[in-house]
C-alpha positions, 0 to 999 in steps of 0.5 A, spaced: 836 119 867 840 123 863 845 117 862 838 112 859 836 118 855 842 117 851 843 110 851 836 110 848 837 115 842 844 111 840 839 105 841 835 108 836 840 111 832 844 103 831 837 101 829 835 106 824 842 105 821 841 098 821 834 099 817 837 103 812 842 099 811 837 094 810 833 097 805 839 099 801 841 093 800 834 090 798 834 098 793 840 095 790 839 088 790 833 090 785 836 094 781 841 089 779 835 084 778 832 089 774 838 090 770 840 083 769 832 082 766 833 087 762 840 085 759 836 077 758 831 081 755 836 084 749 839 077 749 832 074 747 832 080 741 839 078 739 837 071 738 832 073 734 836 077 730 843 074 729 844 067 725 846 062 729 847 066 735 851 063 741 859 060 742 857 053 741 856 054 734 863 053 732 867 058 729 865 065 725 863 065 718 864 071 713 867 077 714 867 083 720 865 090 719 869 096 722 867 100 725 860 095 729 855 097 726 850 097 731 842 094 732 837 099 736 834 095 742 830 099 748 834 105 746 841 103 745 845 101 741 847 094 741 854 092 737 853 085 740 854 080 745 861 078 750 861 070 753 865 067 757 863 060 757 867 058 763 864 062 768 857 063 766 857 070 761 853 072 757 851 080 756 849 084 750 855 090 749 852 097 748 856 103 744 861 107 746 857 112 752 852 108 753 853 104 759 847 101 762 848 097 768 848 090 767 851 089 760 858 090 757 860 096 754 865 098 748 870 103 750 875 103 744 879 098 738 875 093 734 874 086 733 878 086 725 883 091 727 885 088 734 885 091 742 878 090 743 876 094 749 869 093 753 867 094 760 862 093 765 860 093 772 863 090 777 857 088 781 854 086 775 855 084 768 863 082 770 862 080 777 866 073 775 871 075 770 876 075 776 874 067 775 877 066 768 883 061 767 888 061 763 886 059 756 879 059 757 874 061 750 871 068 750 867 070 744 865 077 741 859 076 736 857 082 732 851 084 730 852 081 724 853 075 727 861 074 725 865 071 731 870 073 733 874 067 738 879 070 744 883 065 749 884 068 756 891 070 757 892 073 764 889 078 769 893 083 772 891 091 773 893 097 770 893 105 770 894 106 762 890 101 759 893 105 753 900 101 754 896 093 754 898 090 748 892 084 749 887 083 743 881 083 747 880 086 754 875 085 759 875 092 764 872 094 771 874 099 775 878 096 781 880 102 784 880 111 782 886 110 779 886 102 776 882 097 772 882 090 773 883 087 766 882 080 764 887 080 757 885 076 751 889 073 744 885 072 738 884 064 738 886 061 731 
């Protein structure tokens, strides 16, 4: 008797984990299509905002500001916008401290000065970037709209992001103590 008593509660035990798991699962997924429309739903302010908005418009025009300045868009600071043709990426980039899930955020350097540094989500906005090849076109446009055109180098990770000497890097936290970069050169 005691025996059927305990299989039943680590019956009962499994199958509420299993619904708890389930219902973190079905939480996140969520939360990551709430962000993901929250970031399309910037983007469509960007395109109202900036002239020509978009990679296929061809090289920048005029002259890029350091430091961004930055367009407040649902309480955020918005200093432009990363895209990733070959991989389907597009996402706003917030301000320094002030990550928002689903979207790229600037961690230090300049597009006019050089060592560019933006990261995201792993889960979300950088899900792919793993993906980029070698050569692939990356494209940072500001607020102003000027362009500025990278070429994917290589990936590799890194513990002092300090010692990378790429133009351009996509980050995401890969582990405590590392980050995976997608490091980029400034195109002609």
């Amino acid at each position: 008797m005691t025996v059927n008593k305990g299989k039943r509660t680590v019956r009962l035990a499994v199958i509420l984990l299993v619904f708890a798991v389930i219902a973190y699962g079905g939480y996140r997924y969520m939360q990551l299509k709430a962000a993901s429309e929250h970031a399309d739903a910037v983007l469509e302010t960007l395109r109202s905002v900036i002239p020509d908005f978009g990679v296929d418009t061809g090289m920048s025009s005029g002259q890029g500001r350091d430091p961004l300045p930055a367009l407040i868009v649902d309480n955020k600071d918005i200093v432009g916008c990363i895209e990733v043709p070959s991989i389907d990426l597009m996402a706003p980039v917030t301000a320094k401290g002030q990550e928002e899930e689903g979207f790229a955020t600037l961690v230090s350097g300049s597009p006019v000065k050089g060592r560019l540094r933006l990261t995201g989500n792993r889960q979300d906005v950088f899900r792919k970037i793993s993906k980029a090849k070698p050569g692939d076109t990356v494209v940072f446009t500001d607020i102003d709209g000027v362009r500025y055109h990278y070429k994917v180098l290589t990936q590799y990770h890194l513990k002092d992001w300090d010692k990378a000497k790429d133009d351009l890097m996509l980050c995401y936290e890969s582990d405590d103590q590392t980050d995976f970069v997608l490091g980029c050169t400034a195109a002609d």
